[in-house]
C-alpha positions, 0 to 999 in steps of 0.5 A, a space after each residue: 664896558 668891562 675892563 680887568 681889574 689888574 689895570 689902573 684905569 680911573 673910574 671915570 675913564 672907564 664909566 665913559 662915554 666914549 667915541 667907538 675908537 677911544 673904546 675899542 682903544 680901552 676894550 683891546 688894551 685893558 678888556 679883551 686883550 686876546 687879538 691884541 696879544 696874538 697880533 690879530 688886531 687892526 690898529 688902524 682905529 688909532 689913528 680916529 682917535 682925537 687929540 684929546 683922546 690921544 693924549 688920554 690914551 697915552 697916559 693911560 698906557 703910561 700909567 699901565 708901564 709898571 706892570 711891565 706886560 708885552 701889550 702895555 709896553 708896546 702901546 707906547 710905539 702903537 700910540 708914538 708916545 715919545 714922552 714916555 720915553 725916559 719911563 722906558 729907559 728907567 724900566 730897561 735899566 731895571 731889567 734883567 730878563 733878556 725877552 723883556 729888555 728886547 721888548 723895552 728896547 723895541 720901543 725905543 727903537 720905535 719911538 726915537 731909534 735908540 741903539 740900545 735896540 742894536 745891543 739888546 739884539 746882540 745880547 739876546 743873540 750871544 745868550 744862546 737861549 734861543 730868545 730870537 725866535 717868533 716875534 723876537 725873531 721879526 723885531 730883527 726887521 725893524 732895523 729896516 736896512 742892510 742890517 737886518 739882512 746881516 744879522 738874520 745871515 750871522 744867525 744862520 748854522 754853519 751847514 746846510 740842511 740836517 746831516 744823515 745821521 740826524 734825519 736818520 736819527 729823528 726818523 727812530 727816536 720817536 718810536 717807543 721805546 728809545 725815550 733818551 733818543 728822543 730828549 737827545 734829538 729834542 736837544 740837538 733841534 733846540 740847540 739850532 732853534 734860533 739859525 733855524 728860525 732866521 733860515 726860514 725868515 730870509 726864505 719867505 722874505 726872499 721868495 714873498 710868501 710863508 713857507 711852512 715846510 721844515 729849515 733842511 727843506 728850505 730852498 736855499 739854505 745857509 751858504 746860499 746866503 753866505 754865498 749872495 751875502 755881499 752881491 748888491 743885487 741880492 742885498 737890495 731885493 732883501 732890503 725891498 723884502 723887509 721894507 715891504 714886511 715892515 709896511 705891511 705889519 705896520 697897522 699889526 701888532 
């Protein structure tokens, strides 16, 4: 088996032999890593793993936590490896990088619900960097309850869909020759990446399937949710929604 080189794997670990779910266990997280990282992976060959395996494993992630990489820190979760607790919380406090803390973070939330999660949520949202989008955006699921609906509302634009001047807008300033339009529009979609996203989010969460069509097109649209925000209706079909999201990812990077 090749593993990469970048990785601290004892060589008579990596020399094996081993059982198909122990190698398919190194191959994905110190080998090929590609369908690990892109949330291709089925993690379900974890749970074949033996005890004695499982305890490899997870010190073998453990060992891997000082390079910091997104798949090594949530191997800690995919294994609930709960002594690898305070090594997570020693590397959140040397943290800086406001994506890695929430990557830390959601580890913790996993293995034993620290709340430190709910605060690197809130920092990463103040920010406005526009961390909260893609998987950032999804780890707003975990939280499992009513607040995941709250938070992804109080993320949302103050107005609904794209105003007239800027789908008239975006219409021209592609065209060549207006290159500042198009850095100025660029800015303005940048600005409302993150509102954008979370609109998208509780469209499909509600409706129970992908969208893929633009946040002005969405069927419901902010103040539809501000509107239904309190309604207990509402807010239990979408604790059911994220309930449902969160089991059906839970073999899934």
């Amino acid at each position: 088996m090749t593993l990469a080189d970048s990785y601290d794997i004892p060589e008579e670990v990596s020399r094996g032999p081993h059982s198909p779910a122990f190698g398919k266990f190194l191959r994905n997280w110190f080998g090929d890593t590609y369908a690990l990282t892109h949330g291709e992976l089925d993690l379900s060959f974890l749970d074949d793993l033996t005890p004695e395996e499982l305890v490899l494993a997870r010190g073998l992630v453990r060992r891997n936590l000082k390079l910091r990489q997104t798949h090594i820190i949530e191997g800690t979760s995919a294994l609930h490896d709960v002594s690898a607790v305070p090594i997570l919380r020693a590397m959140l406090d040397e943290e800086s990088d406001l994506s890695r803390r929430l990557t830390i973070a959601g580890a913790l939330w996993q293995l034993i619900q620290d709340p430190i999660f709910i605060d690197c949520l809130n920092s990463a949202k103040a920010s406005g960097r526009n961390i909260l989008c893609g998987n950032h955006l999804l780890q707003v699921l975990w939280l499992g309850d009513e607040r995941a609906v709250d938070f992804l509302i109080g993320m949302l634009a103050e107005k609904d869909g794209e105003s007239h001047f800027w789908r008239v807008f975006r219409r021209i300033c592609f065209r060549w020759p207006f290159p500042l339009l198009a850095r100025a529009y660029l800015a303005h979609a940048y600005a409302n990446m993150e509102g954008n996203f979370a609109l998208g989010l509780l469209n499909e969460l509600e409706s129970g399937h992908r969208m893929g069509i633009p946040a002005w097109e969405m069927p419901h649209q902010p103040s539809d949710y501000r509107k239904r925000r309190h309604d207990p209706a509402f807010r239990e079909l979408m604790v059911g929604a994220v309930r449902k999201w969160n089991a059906d990812m839970k073999n899934r990077r």
